[in-house]
Each structure stands twice: as structure tokens, then as C-alpha cells.
N, C-alpha and C positions, 0 to 999 in steps of 0.2 A: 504494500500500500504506500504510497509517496505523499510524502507531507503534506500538510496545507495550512489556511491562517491559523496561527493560535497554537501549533506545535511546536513542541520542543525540540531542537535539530540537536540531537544525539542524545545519551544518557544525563541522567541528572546530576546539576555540580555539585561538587566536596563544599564542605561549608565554609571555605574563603573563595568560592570558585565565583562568576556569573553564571548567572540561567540564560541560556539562549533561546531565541525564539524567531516564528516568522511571522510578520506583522499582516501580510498578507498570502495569498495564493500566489501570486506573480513571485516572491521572492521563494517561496520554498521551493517553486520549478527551476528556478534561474540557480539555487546553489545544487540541485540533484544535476543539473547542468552542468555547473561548473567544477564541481566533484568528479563527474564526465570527463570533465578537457583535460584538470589539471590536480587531480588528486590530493598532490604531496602538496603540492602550495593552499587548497583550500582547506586541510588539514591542519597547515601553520596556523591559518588565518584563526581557525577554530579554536583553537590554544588562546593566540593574542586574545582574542575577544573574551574567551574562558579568567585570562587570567590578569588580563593588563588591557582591558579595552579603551581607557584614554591617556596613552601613557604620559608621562610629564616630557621627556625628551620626543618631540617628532619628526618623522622623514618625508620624504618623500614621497612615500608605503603605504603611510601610515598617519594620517591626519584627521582634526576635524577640517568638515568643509566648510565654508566663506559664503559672504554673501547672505542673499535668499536660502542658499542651500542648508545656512550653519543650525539651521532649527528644522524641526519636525513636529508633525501632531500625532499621537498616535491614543485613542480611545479618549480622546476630548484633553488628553496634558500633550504640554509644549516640551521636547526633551532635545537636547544636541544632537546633530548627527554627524558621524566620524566615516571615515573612509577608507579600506585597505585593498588597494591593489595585489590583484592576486596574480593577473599574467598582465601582457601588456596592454591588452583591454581590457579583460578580465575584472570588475570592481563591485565587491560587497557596501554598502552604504547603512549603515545601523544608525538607531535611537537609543540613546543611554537613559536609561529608566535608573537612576541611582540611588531612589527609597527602596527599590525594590532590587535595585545589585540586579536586572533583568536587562539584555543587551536583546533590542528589538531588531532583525533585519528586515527591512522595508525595502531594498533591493539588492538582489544579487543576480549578473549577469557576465553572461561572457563576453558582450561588446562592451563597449567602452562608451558611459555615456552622454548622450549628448548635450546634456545640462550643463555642464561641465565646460561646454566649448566657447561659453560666451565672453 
């Protein structure tokens, strides 16, 4: 059976971990996707997010987004959202729910996207 909104993407965290989730249907298709392309890197991702999802040092990789982009709504609260490139298009985009230590992905896809280009 393949994920959908409101499922937890993988087993449940240790108690300093994040809960992961997918905010919607479109994201939990987009990471069984990108699990697809690139296995070991959406793996990593799944770590960071587990365990270090806004880190204090950031890259490249690994940021929140700007702009418009830098907020989210996810079930009526306003939460960050961060970014981790996982191949060269490749990019997860999550909501940090941080009363609830809960890392929302509201997208993950294997293009690269186009919000981003402006």
C-alpha cells in the first residue's frame, strides 16, 4: 500500500528523534518517487530530517527557503519551511511543526522546482 496525507514515512522516532510525515498525497508519491531514483541520498535526507531538521550551520543542501516560500500552512498553523536537495533536481521541501518535534513534507519530487526559479 503506498503512502498518503497524514502518514508517517517510515517507523516511528526514538524519543529525541522527529516524527515525519506527509502533508499531503502529492508528497508521499513524489518521495516513493524519489526513493525510486535515488535511494541512498533520500535515505540521508530521512536521517537529517529525523534528527537535525533545521540545522544551525547551513548549505547549500540544506536550507530554509526565502521569500514567499520561507512559511507554510499546514492544518490552519503557519510553520517554516526548509529544503534538502537530494539529487540535482531532486528536492524535499518540509514544514517544521516544532511543538510537536513533527517534520511535515508538503513536497517531495524528482524535478527541480519551479518556485524556486524566480
Amino acid at each position: 500500500m503506498s503512502p498518503k496525507r497524514g502518514d508517517r514515512a517510515a517507523p516511528p522516532p526514538a524519543a529525541d528523534e522527529w516524527d515525519i510525515r506527509f502533508a499531503n498525497g502529492e508528497a508521499a508519491k513524489g518521495w516513493e518517487q524519489l526513493g525510486a531514483q535515488a535511494a541512498s541520498n533520500t535515505r540521508t535526507a530521512w536521517i537529517t530530517m529525523r534528527t537535525d531538521p533545521a540545522p544551525a550551520t547551513r548549505t547549500d543542501r540544506h536550507h530554509r527557503l526565502k521569500g514567499e516560500l520561507a512559511r507554510g500552512t499546514h492544518r490552519g498553523e503557519t510553520m517554516d519551511r526548509w529544503q534538502i536537495e537530494v539529487t540535482a533536481g531532486g528536492r524535499i521541501w518540509y514544514l517544521l511543526d516544532v511543538d510537536r518535534r513533527t517534520v511535515w513534507i508538503d513536497r517531495a519530487s524528482t524535478g527541480h522546482p519551479k518556485a524556486t526559479d524566480r
